[in-house]
N, C-alpha and C positions, 0 to 999 in steps of 0.2 A: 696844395691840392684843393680844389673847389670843393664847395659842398655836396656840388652833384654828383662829382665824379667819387667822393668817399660812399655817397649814398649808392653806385652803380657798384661800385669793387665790394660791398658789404652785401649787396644783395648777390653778386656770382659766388662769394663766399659761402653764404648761405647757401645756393644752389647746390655748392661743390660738397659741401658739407652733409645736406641730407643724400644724394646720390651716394658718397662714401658709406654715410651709414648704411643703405641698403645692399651694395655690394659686401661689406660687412658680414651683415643678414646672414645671406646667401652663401658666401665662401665658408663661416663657420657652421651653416648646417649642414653644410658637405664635407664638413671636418678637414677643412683645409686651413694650414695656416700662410697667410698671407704675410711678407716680407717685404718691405719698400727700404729698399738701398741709396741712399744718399752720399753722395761726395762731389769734390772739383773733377776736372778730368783728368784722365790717369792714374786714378789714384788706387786702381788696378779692382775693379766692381766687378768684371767681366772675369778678369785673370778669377778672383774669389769665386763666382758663377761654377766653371769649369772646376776649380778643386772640389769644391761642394758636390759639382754632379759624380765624378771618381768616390767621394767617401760612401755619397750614398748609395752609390750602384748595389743592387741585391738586397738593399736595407730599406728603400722608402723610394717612393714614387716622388719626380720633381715637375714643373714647366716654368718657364719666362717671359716676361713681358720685357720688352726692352723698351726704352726709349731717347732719340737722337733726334735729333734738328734735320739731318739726310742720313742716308745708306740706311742697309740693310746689312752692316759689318758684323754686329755683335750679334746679331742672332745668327749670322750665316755660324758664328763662333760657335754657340752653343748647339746645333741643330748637328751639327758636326761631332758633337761627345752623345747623339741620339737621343735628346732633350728638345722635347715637344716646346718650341718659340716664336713669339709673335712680334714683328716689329713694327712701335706705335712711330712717325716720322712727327713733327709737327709742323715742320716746314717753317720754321723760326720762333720759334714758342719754345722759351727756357722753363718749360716744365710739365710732366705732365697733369692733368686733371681727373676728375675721377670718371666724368661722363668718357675719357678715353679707354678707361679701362673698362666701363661698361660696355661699350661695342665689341668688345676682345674675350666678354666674360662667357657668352654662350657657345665660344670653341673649347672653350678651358677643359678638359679631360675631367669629370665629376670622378674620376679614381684614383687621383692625384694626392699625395699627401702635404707637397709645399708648392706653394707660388711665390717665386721671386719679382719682383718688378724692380727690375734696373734704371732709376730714373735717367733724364737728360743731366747731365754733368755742369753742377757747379752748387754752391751752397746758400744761393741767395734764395732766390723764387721757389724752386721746388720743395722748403721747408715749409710754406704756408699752406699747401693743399694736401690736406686727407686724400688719402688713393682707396680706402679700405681696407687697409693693413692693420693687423694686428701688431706686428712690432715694426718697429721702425729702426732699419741702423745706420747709422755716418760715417764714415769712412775718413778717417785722416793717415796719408800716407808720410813716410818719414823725409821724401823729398819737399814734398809742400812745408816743410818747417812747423815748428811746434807753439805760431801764434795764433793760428786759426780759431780755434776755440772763441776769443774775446772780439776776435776780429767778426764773425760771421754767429753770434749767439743762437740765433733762431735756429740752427740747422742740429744745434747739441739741447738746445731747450726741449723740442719738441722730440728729440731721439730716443728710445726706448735703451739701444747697446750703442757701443761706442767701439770702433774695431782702428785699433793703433796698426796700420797695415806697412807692407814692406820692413818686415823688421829685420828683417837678412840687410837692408841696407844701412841701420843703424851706425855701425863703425864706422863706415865713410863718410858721414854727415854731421852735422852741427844741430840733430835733435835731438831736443831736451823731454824723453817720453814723460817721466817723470811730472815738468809741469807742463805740458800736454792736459796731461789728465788729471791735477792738482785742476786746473782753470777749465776743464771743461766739466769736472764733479762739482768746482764752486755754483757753476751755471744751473747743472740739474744734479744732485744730490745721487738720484734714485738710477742716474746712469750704469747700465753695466760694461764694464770694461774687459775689452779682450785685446789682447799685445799676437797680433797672425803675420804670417806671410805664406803666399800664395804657394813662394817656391820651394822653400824650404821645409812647409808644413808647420812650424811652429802655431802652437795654437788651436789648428783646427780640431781637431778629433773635443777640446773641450767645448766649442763654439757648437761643432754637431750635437754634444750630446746635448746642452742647452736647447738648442732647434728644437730636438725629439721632446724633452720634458714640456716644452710652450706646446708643440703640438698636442701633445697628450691632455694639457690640460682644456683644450679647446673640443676637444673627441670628447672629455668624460664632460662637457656640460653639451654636448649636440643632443 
């Protein structure tokens, strides 16, 4: 890479970086917490989306940001379980940025309690840009096989949780969950580790209650 071209990717970093911070700002003084989902595709972000919206019905206000390359699929997904959804398209841009979620940020419902942003699918690009998310989770499912971790670092480096997903398909497969998350804790230590599946439920009701305790902790310093 040229020098010019590291000195131009170092300044949109920058860019991206203090815009995240501001959105930031913003989402925690409305005591929102913000959620950036990462994985490859398929690795069922959206299936996750939808159980989340069922556990928290009657419990907590949700909305989402999607984001794809085309269509307006997953959000038609979500709008469908009566989850207020925005779909960012990029039109070949593997990831989103944060100046995207800031044009999306003055619909946002301010009586909302979570924002999910479902990024563009895959674990390379979309680990290097801050959205404005307070946590961040990756998504490795058990079909993708359990080398991902060393394969794609950046996307569990910068991760807050780590969601071992499809575990209903465990028995069928040749993944090893175990070192999974032996080599994606070597990576970041401080990872928290959840073993879910979307259909089965496994998981979730402890993944919620985590959600609610990060939330709270963001309300008692607003």
């Amino acid at each position: 890479m040229a020098k010019k071209d590291v000195f131009v990717l170092q300044d949109i970093l920058l860019s991206n970086a203090q815009t995240a911070a501001a959105i930031r700002r913003e989402l925690e003084s409305r005591k929102i917490l913000a959620v950036n989902l990462l994985s490859s595709p398929g690795a069922g972000k959206t299936t996750l989306l939808e159980a989340l919206a069922e556990r928290l019905k009657g419990r907590a206000r949700m909305a989402v940001i999607e984001g794809d390359i085309e269509t307006e699929r997953d959000a038609e997904r979500i709008r469908a379980r009566g989850i207020p959804a925005w779909q960012i398209t990029t039109g070949g841009a593997c990831h989103l940025e944060a100046k995207m979620i800031g044009k999306v940020l003055p619909d946002i419902p301010t009586d909302i309690d979570f924002l999910f942003i479902e990024n563009v699918g895959n674990l390379v690009c979309p680990a290097g840009y801050d959205l404005g998310e307070r946590l961040r989770m990756v998504l490795l499912s058990a079909p993708e096989g359990d080398d991902k971790p060393k394969k794609y670092p950046l996307a569990f480096v910068t991760a807050d949780v780590l969601l071992l997903s499809k575990s209903d398909l465990r028995p069928f497969l040749p993944f090893d969950a175990e070192k999974a998350q032996a080599e994606a804790l070597a990576l970041n230590p401080k990872l928290r580790v959840f073993i879910i599946s979307a259909v089965s439920g496994q998981g979730l009701d402890d993944l919620v209650d985590f959600l609610f305790r990060a939330r709270e902790e963001i309300a008692s310093r607003a």
